[in-house]
VOTI-237088 format. One record per residue (C-alpha): residue in one letter; x, y, z. Coordinates in steps of 0.02 Angstrom, whole numbers, padded with zeros to 5 digits, always signed. Each point is the difference from the previous one (the first is absolute). Example, Ala and Ser with C-alpha at 12.3 -4.5 7.8 and 13.67 -1.06 7.14 Angstrom:
<sites>
a+00615-00225+00390;s+00069+00172-00033;
</sites>
This chain:
<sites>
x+05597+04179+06595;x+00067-00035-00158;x-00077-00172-00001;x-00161+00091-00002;x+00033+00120-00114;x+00049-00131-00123;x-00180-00086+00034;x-00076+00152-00023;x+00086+00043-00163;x-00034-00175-00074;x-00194+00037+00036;x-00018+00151-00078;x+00097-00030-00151;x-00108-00154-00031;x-00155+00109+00031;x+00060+00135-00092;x+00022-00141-00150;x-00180-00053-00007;x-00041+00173+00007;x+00086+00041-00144;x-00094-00156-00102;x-00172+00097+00015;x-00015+00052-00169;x-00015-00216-00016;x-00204+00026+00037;x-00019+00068-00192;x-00007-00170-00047;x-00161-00049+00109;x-00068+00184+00002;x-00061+00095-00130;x+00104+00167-00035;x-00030+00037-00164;x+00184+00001-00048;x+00099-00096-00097;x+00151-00092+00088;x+00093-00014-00161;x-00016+00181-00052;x-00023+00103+00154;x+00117+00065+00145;x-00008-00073+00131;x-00036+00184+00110;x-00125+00022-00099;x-00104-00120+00094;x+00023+00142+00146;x-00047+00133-00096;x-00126+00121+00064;x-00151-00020-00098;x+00022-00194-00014;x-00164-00103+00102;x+00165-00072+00112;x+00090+00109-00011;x+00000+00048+00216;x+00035-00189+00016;x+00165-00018-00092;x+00074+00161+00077;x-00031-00073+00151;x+00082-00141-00009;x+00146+00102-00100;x+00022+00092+00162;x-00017-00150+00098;x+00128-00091-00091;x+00111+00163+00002;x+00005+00027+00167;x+00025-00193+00053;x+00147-00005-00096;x+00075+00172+00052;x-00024-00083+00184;x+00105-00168-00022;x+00117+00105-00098;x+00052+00091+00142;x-00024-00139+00123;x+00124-00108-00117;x+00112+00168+00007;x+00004+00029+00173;x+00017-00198+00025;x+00160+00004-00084;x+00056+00182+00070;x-00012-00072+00173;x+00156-00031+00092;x+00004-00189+00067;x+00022-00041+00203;x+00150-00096+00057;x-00055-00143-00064;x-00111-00074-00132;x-00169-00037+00012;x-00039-00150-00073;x-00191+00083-00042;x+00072+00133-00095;x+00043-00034-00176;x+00183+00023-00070;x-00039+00166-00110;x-00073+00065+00164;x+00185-00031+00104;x+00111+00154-00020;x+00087+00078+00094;x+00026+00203-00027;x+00106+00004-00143;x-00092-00164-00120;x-00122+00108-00072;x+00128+00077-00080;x+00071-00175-00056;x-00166-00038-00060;x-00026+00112-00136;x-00109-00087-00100;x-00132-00010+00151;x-00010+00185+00042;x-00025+00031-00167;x-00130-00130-00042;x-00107+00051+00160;x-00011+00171-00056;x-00032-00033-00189;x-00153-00088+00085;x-00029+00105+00123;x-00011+00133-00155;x-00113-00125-00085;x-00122-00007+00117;x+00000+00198+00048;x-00039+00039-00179;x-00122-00129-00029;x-00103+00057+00144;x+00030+00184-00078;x-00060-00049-00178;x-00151-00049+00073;x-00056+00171+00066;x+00023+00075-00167;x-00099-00118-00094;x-00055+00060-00207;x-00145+00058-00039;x-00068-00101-00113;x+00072-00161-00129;x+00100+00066-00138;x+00021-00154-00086;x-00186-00040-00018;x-00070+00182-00003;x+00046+00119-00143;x-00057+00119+00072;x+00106-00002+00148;x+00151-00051-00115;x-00042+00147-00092;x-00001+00116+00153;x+00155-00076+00058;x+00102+00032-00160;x-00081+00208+00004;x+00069+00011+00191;x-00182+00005+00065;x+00005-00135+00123;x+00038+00046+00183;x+00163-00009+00055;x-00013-00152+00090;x+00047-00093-00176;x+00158+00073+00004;x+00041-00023+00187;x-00066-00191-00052;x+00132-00008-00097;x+00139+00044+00094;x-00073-00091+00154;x-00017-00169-00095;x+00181+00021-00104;x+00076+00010+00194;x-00102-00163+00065;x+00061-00089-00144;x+00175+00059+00011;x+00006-00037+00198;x-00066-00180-00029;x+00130-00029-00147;x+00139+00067+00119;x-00060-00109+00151;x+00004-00143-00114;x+00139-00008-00062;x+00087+00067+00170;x-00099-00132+00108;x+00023-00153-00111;x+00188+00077-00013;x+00024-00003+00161;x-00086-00171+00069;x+00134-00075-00126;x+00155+00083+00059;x-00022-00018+00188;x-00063-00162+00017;x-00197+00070+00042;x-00179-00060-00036;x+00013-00155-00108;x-00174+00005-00090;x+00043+00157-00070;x+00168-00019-00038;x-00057-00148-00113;x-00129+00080-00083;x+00037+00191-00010;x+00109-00007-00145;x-00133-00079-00098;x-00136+00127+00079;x+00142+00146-00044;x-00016-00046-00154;x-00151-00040-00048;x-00050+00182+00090;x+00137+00080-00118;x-00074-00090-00156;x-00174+00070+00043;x+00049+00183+00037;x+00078-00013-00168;x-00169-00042-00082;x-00075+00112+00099;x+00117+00141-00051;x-00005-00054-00195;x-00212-00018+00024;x+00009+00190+00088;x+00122+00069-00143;x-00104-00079-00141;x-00168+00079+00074;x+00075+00183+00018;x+00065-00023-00195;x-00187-00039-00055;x+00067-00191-00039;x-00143-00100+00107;x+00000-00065+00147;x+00127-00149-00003;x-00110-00083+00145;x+00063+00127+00101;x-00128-00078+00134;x+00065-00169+00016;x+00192+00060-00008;x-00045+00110+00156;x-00108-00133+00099;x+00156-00114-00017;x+00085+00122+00050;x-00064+00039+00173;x-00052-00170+00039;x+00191-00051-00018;x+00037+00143+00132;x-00137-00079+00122;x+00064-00167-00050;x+00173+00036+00084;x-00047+00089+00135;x-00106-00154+00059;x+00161-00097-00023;x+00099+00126+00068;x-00138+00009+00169;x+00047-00199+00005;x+00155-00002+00002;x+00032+00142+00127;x-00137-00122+00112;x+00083-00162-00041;x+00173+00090+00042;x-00062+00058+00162;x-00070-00183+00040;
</sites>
């Protein structure tokens, strides 16, 4: 069984991945928004042409990667036979008490696992309308007149982001110190911290906006910023299926 869960988990993080990259299209289809200056949510916002489109695939890539989340936790919750099986990989071979040896695991799993919950949540309470490209709606939003589902935006997007920077840096932590997925333990410090370097523009671009100080291509800073999280959860989906191989 936990071969199989392993498979599956591999499968739908790498689905979950692509998923996530939706927000790509903008390049060959016309949305009226700027990459460079706009969120990238706001592509999903309610009274965008596409908006249905990119929720969709929001709560595709959501729900995807809440599913090999838990299939990776349950994978390395399982308690192993008497003996080894050669087609289950060595993160996946515990016995009762490794979990608990294994830190870094049960704590990357449900970072993700949080990721992809609150991703497939932020995309049921989509805004209403662009803020960056519509005064109007900026305007509204700085009065309090916007519906709610701004502010539950908000919080719903801050904990994505927080559960993919936690599974990062847990994940790539732990395929280091016990020996586990190779591609990723290669490349996830670099991913780490490229994805820290982003957030940080991000965060600055965010900060600079609320202060009236422009937009600090608040856009790009955020596109970078998510594609590095689909980035290594592809790598992290290889791995976990090269592992199990």
């Amino acid at each position: 069984m936990p071969g199989k869960v392993t498979r599956a988990s591999a499968v739908l993080l790498f689905l979950g991945a692509l998923a996530y990259t939706a927000w790509v299209l903008e390049v060959v289809v016309r949305t009226g928004l700027d990459p460079v200056r706009t969120y990238v949510s706001e592509l999903a916002a309610a009274d965008q042409p596409l908006g249905g489109l990119f929720r969709a695939t929001d709560l595709a890539a959501g729900l995807l990667v809440l599913a090999g989340a838990v299939a990776g936790l349950l994978a390395t919750r399982a308690p192993a036979g008497p003996a080894p099986d050669p087609g289950v990989p060595r993160w996946a071979r515990t016995d009762t008490g490794a979990a608990a040896r294994r830190p870094w695991l049960l704590v990357g799993w449900s970072a993700l696992a949080l990721f992809g919950a609150a991703t497939a949540l932020d995309s049921r309470l989509p805004l209403s309308c662009a803020p960056t490209v519509d005064p109007e709606c900026a305007a509204r939003e700085t009065a309090g007149l916007v519906p709610a589902t701004h502010a539950a935006h908000a919080v719903s997007s801050g904990l994505a982001m927080t559960g993919a920077l936690v599974a990062m840096v847990a994940l790539t932590v732990a395929a280091r110190r016990y020996g586990l997925w190779r591609p990723l333990a290669r490349t996830g410090p670099a991913l780490v911290a490229l994805e820290l370097a982003a957030t940080a523009w991000t965060l600055a671009a965010v900060a600079a906006l609320e202060a009236g100080r422009g937009l600090w291509s608040l856009g790009a800073g955020q596109r970078l910023q998510v594609l590095l999280v689909a980035v290594w959860t592809g790598v992290l989906a290889v791995s976990v299926a090269r592992e199990r191989r």
